[in-house]
C-alpha positions in Angstrom: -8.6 11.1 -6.2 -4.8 11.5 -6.9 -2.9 14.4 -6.4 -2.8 16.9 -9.2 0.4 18.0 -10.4 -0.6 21.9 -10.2 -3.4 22.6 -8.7 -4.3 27.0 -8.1 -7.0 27.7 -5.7 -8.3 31.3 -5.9 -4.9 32.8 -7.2 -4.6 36.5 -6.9 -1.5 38.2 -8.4 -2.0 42.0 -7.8 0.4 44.9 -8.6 0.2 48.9 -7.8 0.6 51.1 -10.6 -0.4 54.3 -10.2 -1.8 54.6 -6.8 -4.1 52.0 -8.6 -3.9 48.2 -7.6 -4.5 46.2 -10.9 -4.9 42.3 -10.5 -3.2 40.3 -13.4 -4.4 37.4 -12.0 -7.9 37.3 -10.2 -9.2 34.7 -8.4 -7.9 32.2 -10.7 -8.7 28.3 -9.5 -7.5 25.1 -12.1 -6.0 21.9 -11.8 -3.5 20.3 -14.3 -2.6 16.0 -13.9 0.1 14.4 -14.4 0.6 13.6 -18.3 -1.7 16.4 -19.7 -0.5 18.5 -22.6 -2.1 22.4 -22.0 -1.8 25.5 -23.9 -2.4 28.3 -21.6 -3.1 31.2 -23.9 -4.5 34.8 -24.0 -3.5 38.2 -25.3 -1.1 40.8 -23.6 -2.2 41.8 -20.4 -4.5 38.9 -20.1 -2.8 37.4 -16.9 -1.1 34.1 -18.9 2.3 35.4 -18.4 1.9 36.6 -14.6 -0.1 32.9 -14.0 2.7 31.3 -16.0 5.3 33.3 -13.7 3.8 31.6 -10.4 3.4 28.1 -12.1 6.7 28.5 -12.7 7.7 29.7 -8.8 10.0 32.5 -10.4 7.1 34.7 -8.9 4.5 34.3 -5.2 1.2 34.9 -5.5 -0.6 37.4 -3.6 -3.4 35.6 -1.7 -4.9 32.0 -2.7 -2.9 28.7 -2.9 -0.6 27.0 -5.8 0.0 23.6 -4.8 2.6 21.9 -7.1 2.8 18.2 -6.2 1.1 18.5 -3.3 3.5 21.3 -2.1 2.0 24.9 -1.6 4.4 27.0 -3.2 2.9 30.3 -2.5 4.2 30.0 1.4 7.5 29.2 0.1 10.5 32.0 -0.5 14.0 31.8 -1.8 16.1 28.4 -1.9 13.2 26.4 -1.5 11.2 27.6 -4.5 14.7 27.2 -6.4 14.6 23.6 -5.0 11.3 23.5 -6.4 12.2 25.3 -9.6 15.4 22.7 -10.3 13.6 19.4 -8.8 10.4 19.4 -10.5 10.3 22.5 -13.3 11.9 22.2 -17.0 12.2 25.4 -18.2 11.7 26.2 -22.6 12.2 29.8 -23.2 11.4 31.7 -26.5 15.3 32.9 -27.1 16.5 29.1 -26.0 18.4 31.7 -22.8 21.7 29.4 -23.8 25.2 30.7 -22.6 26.5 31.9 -25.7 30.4 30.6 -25.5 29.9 27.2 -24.1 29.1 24.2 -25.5 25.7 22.1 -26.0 26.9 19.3 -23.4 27.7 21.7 -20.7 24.9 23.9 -21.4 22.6 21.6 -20.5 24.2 20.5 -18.1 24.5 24.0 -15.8 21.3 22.7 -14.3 22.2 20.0 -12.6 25.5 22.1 -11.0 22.9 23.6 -9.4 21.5 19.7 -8.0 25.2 19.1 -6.9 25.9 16.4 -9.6 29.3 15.5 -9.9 31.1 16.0 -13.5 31.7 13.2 -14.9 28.0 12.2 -14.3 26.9 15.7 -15.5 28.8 15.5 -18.7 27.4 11.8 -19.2 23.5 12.9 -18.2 23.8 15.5 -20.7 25.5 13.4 -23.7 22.7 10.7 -23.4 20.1 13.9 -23.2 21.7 15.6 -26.4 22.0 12.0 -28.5 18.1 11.3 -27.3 17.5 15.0 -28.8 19.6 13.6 -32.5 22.3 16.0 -31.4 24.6 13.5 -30.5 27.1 15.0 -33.6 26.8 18.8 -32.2 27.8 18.1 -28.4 30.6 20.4 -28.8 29.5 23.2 -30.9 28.0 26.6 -29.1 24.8 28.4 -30.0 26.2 30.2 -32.7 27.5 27.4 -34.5 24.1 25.8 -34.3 20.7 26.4 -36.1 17.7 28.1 -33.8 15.9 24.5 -34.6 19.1 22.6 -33.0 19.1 25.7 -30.5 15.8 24.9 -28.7 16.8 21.3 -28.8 19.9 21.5 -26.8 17.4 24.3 -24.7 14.4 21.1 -24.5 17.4 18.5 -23.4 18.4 21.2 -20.6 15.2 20.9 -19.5 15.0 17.7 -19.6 18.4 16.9 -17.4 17.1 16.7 -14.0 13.9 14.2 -14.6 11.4 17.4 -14.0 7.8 16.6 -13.2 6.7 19.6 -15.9 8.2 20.9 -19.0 6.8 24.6 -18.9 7.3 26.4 -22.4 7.3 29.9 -23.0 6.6 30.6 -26.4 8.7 27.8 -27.4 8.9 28.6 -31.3 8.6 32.3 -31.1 11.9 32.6 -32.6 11.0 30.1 -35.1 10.0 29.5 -38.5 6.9 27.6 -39.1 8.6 24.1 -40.5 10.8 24.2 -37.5 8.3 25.1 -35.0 6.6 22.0 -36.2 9.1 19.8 -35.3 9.4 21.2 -32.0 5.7 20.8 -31.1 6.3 17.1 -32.5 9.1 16.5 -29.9 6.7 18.1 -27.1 4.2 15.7 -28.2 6.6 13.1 -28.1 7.7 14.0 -24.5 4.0 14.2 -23.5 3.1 10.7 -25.1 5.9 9.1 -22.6 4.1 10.9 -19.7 5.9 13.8 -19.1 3.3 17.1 -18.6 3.7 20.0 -20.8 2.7 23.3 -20.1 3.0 25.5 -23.4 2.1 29.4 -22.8 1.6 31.0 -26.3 -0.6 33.6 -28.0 -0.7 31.5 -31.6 -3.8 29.3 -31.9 -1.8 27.2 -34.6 0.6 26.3 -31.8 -2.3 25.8 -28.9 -3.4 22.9 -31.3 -0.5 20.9 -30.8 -2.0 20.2 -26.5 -4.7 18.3 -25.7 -6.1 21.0 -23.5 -6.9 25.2 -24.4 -6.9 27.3 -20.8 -7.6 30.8 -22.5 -7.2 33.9 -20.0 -8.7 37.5 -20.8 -8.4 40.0 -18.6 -7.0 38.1 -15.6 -9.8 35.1 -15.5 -9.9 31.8 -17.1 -12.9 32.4 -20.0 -12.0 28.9 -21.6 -10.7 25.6 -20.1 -11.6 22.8 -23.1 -10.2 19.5 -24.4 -9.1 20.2 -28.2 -8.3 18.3 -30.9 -4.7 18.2 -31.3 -2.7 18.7 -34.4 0.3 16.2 -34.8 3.8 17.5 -35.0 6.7 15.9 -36.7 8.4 14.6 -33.9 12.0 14.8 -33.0 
């Protein structure tokens, strides 16, 4: 059997609060392969958020295992789960997290400062990125000179930049309206239909139906882990 991309065995996330320790995430075992589209979904204080935290190494687990292309994460600490984080983790966050007075081209390409790409091959990665996106006319405008649609683009073709092994979306069309958000979910869809995997965390069932797969957490456990029908977007 091949190697999943993500695989958690018996995950356990637990915090103290109030002399009391409360696990977020309890016990938690999955596996996600290479090219699925999931929806990982679930109220507040369900565990999605903690689960996606450690999915996305920007937080250890307690106790269990998180192996991430065969590696286990949870031993790992500082630079290497940022190696992990830039190698193999594109990152979609809710308010697009783009600096604010530099341009599309060289926002998405901070990332790859952070692989040691040289500039002139950093400028040119994220140019082809940005043009693959249809923003090939806005390389030089900032976030505010762009629409929050042509925002989580340039925020998609950041994640994008370094060849990640996972696109992991945070509420990707939170700040959204619904016509837009479409057309995000398309260009997810898109992604996923070339064989990149996309994780989508989000608390709207009308965007879970955009993956192939609903993992629905309540109260720190997986109650659900189904094949859906998915809902086509528009595409990018």
């Amino acid at each position: 059997m091949a190697t999943p991309l993500l695989e958690a065995r018996a995950l356990v996330k637990a915090f103290e609060l109030g002399g009391e320790v409360v696990r977020a995430v309890d016990g938690v075992s999955m596996r996600i392969e290479r090219g699925e589209f999931v929806a990982i979904m679930g109220a507040s204080g369900s565990g999605k958020s903690t689960f996606m935290n450690m999915i996305g190494c920007l937080d250890t687990p307690t106790s269990g295992q998180l192996l991430i292309d065969g590696i286990d994460v949870a031993t790992l600490t500082g630079d290497d789960l940022a190696a992990i984080r830039n190698r193999k983790i594109g990152f979609v966050f809710q308010q697009f997290n783009l600096l604010a007075r530099t341009s599309a081209v060289d926002n998405v390409a901070v990332p790859l400062i952070y692989a040691g790409v040289g500039t002139s091959e950093r400028r040119a990665l994220a140019t082809a990125q940005l043009i693959e996106l249809g923003l090939g006319d806005r390389l030089q405008n900032s976030p505010a000179k762009l629409s929050g649609g042509q925002q989580q683009r340039v925020a998609i073709a950041r994640a994008l930049v370094t060849g990640p092994l996972m696109l992991l979306a945070d509420e990707p069309t939170g700040a959204l309206d619904s016509k837009t958000s479409q057309d995000i979910m398309g260009i997810f869809q898109d992604l996923n239909e070339r064989g990149i995997t996309v994780i989508v965390v989000t608390h709207e069932a009308d965007i879970a139906a955009y993956a192939k797969r609903r993992v629905l957490f309540s109260d720190g456990h997986i109650v659900e882990d189904a094949m859906v029908a998915q809902r086509r977007g528009e595409g990018s």
